[in-house]
PDB file of N, CA, C and O in Angstrom:
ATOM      1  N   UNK A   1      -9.434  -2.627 -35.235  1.00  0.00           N
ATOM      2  CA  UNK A   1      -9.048  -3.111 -36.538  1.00  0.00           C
ATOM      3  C   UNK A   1      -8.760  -4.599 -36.433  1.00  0.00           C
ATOM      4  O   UNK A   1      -8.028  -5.035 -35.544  1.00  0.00           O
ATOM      5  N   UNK A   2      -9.389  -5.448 -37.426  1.00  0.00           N
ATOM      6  CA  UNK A   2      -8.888  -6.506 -37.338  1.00  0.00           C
ATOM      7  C   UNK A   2      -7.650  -7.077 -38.511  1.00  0.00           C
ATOM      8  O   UNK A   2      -7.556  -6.846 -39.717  1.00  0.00           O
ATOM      9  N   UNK A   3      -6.694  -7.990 -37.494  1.00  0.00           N
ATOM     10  CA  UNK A   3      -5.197  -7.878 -38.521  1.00  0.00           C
ATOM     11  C   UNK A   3      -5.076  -9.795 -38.566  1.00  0.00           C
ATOM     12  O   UNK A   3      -5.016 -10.518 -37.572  1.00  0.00           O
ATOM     13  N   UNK A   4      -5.071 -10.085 -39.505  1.00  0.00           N
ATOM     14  CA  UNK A   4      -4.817 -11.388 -39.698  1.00  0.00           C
ATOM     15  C   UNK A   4      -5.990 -11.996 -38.410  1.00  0.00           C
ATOM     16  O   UNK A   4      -7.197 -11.806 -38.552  1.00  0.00           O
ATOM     17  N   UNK A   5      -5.426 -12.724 -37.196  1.00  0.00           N
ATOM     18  CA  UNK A   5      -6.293 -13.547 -36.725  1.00  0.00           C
ATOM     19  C   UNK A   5      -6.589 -12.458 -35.056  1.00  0.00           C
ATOM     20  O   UNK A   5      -6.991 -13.034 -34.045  1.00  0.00           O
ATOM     21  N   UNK A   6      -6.346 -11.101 -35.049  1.00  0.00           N
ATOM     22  CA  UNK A   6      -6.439 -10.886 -33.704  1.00  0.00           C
ATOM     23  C   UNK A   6      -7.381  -9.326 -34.268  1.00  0.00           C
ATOM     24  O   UNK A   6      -7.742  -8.933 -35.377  1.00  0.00           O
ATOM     25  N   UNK A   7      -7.486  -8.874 -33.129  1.00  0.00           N
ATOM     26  CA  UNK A   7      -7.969  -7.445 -32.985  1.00  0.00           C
ATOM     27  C   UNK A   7      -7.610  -7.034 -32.312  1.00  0.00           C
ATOM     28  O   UNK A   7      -7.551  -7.405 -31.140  1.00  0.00           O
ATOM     29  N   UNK A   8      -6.959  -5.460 -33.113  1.00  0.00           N
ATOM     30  CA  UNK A   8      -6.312  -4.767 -32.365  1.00  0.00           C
ATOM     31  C   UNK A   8      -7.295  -3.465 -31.827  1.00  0.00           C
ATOM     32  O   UNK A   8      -8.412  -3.286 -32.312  1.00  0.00           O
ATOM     33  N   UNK A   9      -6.811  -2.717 -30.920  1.00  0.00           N
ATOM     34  CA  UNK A   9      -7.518  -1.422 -30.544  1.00  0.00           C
ATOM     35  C   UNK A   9      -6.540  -0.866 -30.099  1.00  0.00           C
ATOM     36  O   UNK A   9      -5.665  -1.581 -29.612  1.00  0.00           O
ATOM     37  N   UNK A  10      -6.331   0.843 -30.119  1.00  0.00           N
ATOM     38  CA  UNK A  10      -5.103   1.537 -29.838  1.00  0.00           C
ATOM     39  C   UNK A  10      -6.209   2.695 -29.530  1.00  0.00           C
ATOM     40  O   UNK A  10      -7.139   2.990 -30.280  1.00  0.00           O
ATOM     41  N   UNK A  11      -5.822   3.471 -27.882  1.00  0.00           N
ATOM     42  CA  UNK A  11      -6.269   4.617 -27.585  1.00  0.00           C
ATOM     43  C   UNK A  11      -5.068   5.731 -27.208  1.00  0.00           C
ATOM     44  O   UNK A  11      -4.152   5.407 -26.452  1.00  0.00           O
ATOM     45  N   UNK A  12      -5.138   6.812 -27.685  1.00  0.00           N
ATOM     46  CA  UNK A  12      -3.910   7.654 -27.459  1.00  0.00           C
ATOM     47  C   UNK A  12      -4.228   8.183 -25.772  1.00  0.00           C
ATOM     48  O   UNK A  12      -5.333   8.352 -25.256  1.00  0.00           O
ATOM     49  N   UNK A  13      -3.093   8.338 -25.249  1.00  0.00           N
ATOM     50  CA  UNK A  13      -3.132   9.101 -24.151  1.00  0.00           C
ATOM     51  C   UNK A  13      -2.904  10.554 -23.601  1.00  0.00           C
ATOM     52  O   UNK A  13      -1.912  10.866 -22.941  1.00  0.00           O
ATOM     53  N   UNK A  14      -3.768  11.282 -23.889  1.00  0.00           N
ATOM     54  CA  UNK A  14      -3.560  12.651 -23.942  1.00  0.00           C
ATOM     55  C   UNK A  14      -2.760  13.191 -22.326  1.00  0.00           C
ATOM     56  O   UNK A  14      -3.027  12.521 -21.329  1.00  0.00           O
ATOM     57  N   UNK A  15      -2.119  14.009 -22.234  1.00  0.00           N
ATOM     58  CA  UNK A  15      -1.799  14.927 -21.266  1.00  0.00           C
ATOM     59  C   UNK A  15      -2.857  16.052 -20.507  1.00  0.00           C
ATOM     60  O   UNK A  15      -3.056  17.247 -20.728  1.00  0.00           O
ATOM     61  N   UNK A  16      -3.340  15.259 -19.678  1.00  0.00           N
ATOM     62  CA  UNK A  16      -4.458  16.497 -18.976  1.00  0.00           C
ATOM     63  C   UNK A  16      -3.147  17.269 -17.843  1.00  0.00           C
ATOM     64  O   UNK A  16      -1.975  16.957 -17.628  1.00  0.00           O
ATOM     65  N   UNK A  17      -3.994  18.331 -17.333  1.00  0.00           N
ATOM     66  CA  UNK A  17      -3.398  19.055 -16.500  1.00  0.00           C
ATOM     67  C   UNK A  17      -2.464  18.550 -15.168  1.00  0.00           C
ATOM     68  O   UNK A  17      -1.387  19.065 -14.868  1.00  0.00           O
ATOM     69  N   UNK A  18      -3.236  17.219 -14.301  1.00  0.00           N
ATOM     70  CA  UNK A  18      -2.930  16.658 -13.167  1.00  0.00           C
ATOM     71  C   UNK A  18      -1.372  15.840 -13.843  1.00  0.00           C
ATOM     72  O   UNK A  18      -0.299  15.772 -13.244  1.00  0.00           O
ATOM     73  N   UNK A  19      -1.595  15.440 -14.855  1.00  0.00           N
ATOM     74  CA  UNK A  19      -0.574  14.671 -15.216  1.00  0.00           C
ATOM     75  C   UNK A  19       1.199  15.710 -15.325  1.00  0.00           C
ATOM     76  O   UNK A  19       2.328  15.225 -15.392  1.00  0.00           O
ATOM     77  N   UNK A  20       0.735  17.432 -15.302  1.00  0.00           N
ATOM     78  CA  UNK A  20       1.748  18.006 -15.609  1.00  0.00           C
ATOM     79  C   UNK A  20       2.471  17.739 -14.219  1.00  0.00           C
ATOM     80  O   UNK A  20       3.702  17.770 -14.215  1.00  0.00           O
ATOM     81  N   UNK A  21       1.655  17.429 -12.818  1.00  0.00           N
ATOM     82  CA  UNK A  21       2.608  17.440 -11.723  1.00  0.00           C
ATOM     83  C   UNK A  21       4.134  16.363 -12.188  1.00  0.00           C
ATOM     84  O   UNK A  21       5.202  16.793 -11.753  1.00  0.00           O
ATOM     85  N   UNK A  22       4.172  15.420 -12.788  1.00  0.00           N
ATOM     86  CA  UNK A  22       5.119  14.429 -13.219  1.00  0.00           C
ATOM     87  C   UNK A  22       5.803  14.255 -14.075  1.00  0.00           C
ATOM     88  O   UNK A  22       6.948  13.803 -14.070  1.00  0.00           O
ATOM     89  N   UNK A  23       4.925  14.732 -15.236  1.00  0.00           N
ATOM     90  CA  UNK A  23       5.151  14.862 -16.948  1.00  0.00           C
ATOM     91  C   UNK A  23       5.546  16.408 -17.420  1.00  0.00           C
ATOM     92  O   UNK A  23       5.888  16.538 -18.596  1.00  0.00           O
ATOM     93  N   UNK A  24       5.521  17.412 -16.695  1.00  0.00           N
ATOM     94  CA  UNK A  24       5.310  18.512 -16.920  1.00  0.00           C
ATOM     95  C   UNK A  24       6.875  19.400 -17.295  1.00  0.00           C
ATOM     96  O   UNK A  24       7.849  18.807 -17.759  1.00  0.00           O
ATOM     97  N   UNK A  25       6.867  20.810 -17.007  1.00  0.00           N
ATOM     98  CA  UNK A  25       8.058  21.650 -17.526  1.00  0.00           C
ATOM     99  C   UNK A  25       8.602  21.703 -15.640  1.00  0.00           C
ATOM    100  O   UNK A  25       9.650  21.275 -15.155  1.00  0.00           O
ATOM    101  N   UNK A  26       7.616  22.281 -15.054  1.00  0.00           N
ATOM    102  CA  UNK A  26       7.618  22.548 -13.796  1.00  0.00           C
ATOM    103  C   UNK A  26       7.218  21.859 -12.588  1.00  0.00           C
ATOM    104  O   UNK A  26       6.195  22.114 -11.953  1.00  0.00           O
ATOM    105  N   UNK A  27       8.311  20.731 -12.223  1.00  0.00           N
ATOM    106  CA  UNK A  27       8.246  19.467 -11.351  1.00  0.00           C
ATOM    107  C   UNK A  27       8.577  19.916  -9.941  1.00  0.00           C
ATOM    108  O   UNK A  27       9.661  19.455  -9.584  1.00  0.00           O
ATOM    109  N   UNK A  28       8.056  20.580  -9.139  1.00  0.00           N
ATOM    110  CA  UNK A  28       8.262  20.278  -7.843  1.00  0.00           C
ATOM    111  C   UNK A  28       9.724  19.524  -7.713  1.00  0.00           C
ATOM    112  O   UNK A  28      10.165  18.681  -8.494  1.00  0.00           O
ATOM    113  N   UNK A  29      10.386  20.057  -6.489  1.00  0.00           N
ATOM    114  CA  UNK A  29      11.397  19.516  -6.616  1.00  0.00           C
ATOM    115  C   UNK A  29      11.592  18.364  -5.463  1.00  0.00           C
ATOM    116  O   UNK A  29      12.600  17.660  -5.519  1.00  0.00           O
ATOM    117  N   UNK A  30      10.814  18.208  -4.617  1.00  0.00           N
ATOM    118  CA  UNK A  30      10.199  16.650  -3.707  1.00  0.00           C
ATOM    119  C   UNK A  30       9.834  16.031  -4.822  1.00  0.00           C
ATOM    120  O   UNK A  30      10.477  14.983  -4.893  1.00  0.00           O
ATOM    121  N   UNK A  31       9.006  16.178  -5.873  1.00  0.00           N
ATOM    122  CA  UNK A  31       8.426  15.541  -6.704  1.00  0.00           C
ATOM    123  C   UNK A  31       9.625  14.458  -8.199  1.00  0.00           C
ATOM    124  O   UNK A  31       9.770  13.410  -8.828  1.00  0.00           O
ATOM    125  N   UNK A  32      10.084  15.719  -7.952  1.00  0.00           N
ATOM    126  CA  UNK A  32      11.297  15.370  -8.848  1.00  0.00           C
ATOM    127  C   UNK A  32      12.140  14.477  -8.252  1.00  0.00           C
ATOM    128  O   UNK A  32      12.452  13.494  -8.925  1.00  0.00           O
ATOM    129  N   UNK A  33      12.660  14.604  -6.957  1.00  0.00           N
ATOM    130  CA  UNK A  33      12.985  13.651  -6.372  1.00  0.00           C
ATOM    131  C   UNK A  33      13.222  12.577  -6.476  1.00  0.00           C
ATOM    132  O   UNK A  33      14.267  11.960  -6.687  1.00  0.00           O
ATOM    133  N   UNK A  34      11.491  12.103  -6.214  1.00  0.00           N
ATOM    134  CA  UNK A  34      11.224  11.097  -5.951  1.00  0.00           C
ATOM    135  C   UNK A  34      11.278   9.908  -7.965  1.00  0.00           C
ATOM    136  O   UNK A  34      11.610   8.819  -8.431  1.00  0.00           O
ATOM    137  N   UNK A  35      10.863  10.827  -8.226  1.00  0.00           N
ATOM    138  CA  UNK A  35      10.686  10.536  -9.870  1.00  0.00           C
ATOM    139  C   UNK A  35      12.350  10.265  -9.894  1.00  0.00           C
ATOM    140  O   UNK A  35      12.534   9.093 -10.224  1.00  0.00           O
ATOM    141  N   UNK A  36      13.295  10.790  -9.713  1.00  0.00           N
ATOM    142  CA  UNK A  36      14.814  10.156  -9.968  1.00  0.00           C
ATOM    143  C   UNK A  36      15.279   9.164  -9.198  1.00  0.00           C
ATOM    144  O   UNK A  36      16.177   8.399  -9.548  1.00  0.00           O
ATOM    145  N   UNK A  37      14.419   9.114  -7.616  1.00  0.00           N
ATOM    146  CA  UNK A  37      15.013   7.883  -7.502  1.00  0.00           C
ATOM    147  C   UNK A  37      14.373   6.543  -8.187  1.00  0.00           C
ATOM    148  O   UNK A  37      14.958   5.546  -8.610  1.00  0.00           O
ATOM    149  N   UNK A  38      12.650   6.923  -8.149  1.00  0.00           N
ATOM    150  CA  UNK A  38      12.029   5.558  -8.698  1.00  0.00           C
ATOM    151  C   UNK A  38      12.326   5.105  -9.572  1.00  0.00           C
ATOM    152  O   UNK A  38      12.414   3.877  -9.582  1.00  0.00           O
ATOM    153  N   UNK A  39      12.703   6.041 -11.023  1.00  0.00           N
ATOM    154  CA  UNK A  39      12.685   5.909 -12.014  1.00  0.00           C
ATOM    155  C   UNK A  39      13.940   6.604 -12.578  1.00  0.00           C
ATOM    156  O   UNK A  39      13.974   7.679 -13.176  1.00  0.00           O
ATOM    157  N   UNK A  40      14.970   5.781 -12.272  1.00  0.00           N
ATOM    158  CA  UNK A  40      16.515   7.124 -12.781  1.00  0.00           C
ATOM    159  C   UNK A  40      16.521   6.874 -14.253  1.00  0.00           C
ATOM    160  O   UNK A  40      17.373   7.612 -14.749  1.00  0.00           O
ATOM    161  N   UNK A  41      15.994   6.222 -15.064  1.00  0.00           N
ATOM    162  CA  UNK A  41      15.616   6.554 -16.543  1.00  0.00           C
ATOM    163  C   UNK A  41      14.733   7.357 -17.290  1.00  0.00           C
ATOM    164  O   UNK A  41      14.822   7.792 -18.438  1.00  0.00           O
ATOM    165  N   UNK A  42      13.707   7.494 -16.271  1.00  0.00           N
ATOM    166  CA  UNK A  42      12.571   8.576 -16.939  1.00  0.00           C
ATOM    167  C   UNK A  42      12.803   9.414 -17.899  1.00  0.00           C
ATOM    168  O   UNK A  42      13.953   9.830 -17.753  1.00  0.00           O
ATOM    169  N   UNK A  43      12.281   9.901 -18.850  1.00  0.00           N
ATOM    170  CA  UNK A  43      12.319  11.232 -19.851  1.00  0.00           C
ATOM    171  C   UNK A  43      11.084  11.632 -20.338  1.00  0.00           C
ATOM    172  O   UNK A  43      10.761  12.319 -21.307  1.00  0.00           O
ATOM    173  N   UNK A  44      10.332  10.948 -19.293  1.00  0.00           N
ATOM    174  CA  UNK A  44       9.000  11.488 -19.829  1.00  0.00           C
ATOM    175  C   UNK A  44       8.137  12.636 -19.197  1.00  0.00           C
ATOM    176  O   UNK A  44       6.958  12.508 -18.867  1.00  0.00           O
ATOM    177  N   UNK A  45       9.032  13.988 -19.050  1.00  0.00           N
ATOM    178  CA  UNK A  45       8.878  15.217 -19.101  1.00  0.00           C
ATOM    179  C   UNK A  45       8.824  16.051 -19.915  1.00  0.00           C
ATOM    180  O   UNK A  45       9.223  15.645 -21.007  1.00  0.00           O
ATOM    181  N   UNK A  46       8.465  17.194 -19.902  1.00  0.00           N
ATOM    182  CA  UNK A  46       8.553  18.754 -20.816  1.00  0.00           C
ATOM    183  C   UNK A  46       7.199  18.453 -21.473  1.00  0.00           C
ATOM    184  O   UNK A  46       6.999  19.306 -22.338  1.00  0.00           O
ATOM    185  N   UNK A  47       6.328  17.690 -21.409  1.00  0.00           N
ATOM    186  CA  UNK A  47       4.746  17.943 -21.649  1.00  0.00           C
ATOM    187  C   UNK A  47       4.094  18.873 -21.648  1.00  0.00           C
ATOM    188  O   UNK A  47       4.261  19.544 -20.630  1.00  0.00           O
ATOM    189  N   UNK A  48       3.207  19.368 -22.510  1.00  0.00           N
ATOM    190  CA  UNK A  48       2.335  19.822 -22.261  1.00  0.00           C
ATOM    191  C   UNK A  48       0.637  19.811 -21.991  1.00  0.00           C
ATOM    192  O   UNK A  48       0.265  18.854 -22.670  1.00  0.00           O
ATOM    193  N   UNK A  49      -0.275  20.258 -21.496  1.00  0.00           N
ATOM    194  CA  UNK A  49      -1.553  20.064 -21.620  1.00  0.00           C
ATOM    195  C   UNK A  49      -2.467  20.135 -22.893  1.00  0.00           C
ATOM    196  O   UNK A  49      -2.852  21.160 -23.455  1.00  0.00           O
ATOM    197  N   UNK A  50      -2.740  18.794 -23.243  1.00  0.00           N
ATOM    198  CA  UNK A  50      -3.134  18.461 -24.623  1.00  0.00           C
ATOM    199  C   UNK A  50      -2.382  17.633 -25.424  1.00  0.00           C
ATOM    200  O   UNK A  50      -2.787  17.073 -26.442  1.00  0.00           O
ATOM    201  N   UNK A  51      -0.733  17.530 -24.712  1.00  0.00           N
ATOM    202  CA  UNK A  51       0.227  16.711 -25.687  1.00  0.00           C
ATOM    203  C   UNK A  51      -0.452  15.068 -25.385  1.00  0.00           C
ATOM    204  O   UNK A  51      -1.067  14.662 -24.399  1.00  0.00           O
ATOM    205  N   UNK A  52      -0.062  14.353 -26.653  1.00  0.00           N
ATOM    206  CA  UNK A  52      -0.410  12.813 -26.944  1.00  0.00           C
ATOM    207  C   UNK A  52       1.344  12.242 -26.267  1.00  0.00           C
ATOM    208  O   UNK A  52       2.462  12.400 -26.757  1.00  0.00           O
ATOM    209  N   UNK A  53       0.890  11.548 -24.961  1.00  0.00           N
ATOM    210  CA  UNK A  53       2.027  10.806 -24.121  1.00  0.00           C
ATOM    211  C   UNK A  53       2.225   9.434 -24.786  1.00  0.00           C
ATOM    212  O   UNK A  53       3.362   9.021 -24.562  1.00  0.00           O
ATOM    213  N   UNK A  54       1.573   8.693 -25.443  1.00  0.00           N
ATOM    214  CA  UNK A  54       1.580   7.383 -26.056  1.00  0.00           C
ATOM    215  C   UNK A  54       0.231   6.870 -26.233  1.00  0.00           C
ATOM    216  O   UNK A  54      -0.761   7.575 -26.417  1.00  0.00           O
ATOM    217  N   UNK A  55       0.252   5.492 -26.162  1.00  0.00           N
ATOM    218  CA  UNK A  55      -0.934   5.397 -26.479  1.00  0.00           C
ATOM    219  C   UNK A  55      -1.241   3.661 -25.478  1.00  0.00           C
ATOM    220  O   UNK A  55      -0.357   2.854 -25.187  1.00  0.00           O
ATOM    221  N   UNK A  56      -2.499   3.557 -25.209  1.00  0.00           N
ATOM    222  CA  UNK A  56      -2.844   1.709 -24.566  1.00  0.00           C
ATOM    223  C   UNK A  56      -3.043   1.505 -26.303  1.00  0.00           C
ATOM    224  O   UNK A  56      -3.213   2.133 -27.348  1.00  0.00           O
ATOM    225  N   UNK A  57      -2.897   0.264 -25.793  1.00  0.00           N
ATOM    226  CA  UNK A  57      -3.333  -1.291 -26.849  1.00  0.00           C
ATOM    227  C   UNK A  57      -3.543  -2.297 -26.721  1.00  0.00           C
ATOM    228  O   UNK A  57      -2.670  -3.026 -26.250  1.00  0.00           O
ATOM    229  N   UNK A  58      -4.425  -2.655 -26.972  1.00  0.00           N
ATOM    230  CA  UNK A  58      -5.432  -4.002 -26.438  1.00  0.00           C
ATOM    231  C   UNK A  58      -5.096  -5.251 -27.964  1.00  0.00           C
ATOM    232  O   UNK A  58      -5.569  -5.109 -29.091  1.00  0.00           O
ATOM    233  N   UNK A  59      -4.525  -5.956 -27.678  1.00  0.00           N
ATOM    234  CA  UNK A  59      -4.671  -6.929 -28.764  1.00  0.00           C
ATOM    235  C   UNK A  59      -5.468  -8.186 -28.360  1.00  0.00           C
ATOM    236  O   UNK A  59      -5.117  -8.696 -27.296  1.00  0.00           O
ATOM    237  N   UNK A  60      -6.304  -8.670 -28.912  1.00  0.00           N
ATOM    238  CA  UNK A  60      -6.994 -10.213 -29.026  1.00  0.00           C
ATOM    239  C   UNK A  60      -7.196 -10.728 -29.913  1.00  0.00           C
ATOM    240  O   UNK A  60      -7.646 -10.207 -30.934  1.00  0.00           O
ATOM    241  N   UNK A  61      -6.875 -12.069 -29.742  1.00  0.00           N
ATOM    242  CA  UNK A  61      -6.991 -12.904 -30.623  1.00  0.00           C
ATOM    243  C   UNK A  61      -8.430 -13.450 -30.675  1.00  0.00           C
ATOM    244  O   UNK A  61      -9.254 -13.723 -29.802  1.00  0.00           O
ATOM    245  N   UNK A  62      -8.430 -13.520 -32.234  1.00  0.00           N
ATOM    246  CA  UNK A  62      -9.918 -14.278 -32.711  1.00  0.00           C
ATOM    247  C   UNK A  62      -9.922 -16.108 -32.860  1.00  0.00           C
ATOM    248  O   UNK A  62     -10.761 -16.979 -33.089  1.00  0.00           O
ATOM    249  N   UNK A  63      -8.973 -16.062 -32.677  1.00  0.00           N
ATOM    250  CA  UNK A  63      -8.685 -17.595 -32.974  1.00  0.00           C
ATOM    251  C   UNK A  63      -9.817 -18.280 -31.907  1.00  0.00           C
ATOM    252  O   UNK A  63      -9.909 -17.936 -30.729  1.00  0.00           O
ATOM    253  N   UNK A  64     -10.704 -19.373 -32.588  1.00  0.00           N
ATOM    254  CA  UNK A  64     -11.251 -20.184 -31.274  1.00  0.00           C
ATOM    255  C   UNK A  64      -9.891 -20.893 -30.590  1.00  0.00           C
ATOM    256  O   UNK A  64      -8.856 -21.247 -31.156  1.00  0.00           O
ATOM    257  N   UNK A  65     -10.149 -20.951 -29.598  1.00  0.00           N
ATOM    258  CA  UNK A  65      -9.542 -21.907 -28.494  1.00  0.00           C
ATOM    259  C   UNK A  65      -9.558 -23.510 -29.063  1.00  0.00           C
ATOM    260  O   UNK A  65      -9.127 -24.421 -28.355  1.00  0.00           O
TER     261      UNK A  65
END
């Protein structure tokens, strides 16, 4: 889409299966672990396969240089 002087693009990020090892209901508990120490804010669990996790976005500008 283009918005005033840039273009935007937005792709959602679906939840495939591999992603449940991290994102999932049922985290390994080495796994989990490690996910609390890297990340002691995380909440981006209880997913499911098929759920929309967020999304990328690419913005550029059209402006010449």
């Amino acid at each position: 889409a283009v918005v005033g002087d840039e273009h935007r693009f937005m792709k959602a990020i679906p939840t495939e299966a591999v992603c449940l090892n991290c994102h999932g209901t049922d985290i390994q508990p080495e796994v989990q672990a490690k996910i609390t120490e890297w990340y002691p804010e995380d909440r981006a669990v209880g997913y499911s396969e098929g759920d929309i996790r967020g999304a990328f976005v690419v913005v550029r500008s059209l402006a010449a240089d």
